[in-house]
N, C-alpha and C positions, 0 to 999 in steps of 0.2 A: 223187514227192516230196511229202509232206507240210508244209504250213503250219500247223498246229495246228489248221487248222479242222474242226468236226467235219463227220461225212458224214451225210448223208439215210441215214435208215432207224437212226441210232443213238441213244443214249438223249437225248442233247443234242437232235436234229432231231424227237423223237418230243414231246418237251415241249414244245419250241417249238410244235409242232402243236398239240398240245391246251390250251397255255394261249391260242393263239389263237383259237380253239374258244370256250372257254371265256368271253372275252373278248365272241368273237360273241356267245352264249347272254345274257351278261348285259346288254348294249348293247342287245337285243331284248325283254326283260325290262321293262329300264329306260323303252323306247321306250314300252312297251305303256303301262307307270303313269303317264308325264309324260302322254301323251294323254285315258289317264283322270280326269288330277289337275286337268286344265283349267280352269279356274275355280273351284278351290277353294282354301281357305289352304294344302295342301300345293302348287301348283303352283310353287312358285319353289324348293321343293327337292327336287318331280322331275328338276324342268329345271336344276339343279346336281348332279345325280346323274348324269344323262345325259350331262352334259358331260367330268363326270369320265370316266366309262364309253368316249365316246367319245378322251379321253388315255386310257385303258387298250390299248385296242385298237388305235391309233395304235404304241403302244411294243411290243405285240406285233410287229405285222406288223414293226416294226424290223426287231425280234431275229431273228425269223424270218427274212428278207431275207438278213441278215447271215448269222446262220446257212449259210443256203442260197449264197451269194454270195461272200460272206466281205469284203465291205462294209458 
């Protein structure tokens, strides 16, 4: 019996995968430039870039969960 939820391996579970991914990639991105920005006038909008980044990734792994769980 199905609940509406979708299944791993279909296009809904393949997405959630890679906007997770994705997510990672730019969280690391991010990470690299706040460390670079260190002491300099961009440093307080790495480090709110980052932040965001990391709510990005956050709301991923949700979906994903959900997805996967149906939670």
């Amino acid at each position: 019996m199905s609940l509406g939820r979708p299944e791993r391996g279909d296009d809904v579970h393949e997405d959630a995968v890679e906007r997770l991914r994705d997510a990672q990639d730019d969280q690391s991105r991010l990470r690299r430039e706040a460390y670079m920005a260190r002491g300099t006038v961009r440093q307080d909008a790495t480090n709110d870039e980052l932040s965001d980044a990391g709510d990005r990734l956050a709301a991923r792994e949700a979906w994903l969960t959900w997805v996967e769980r149906g939670f």
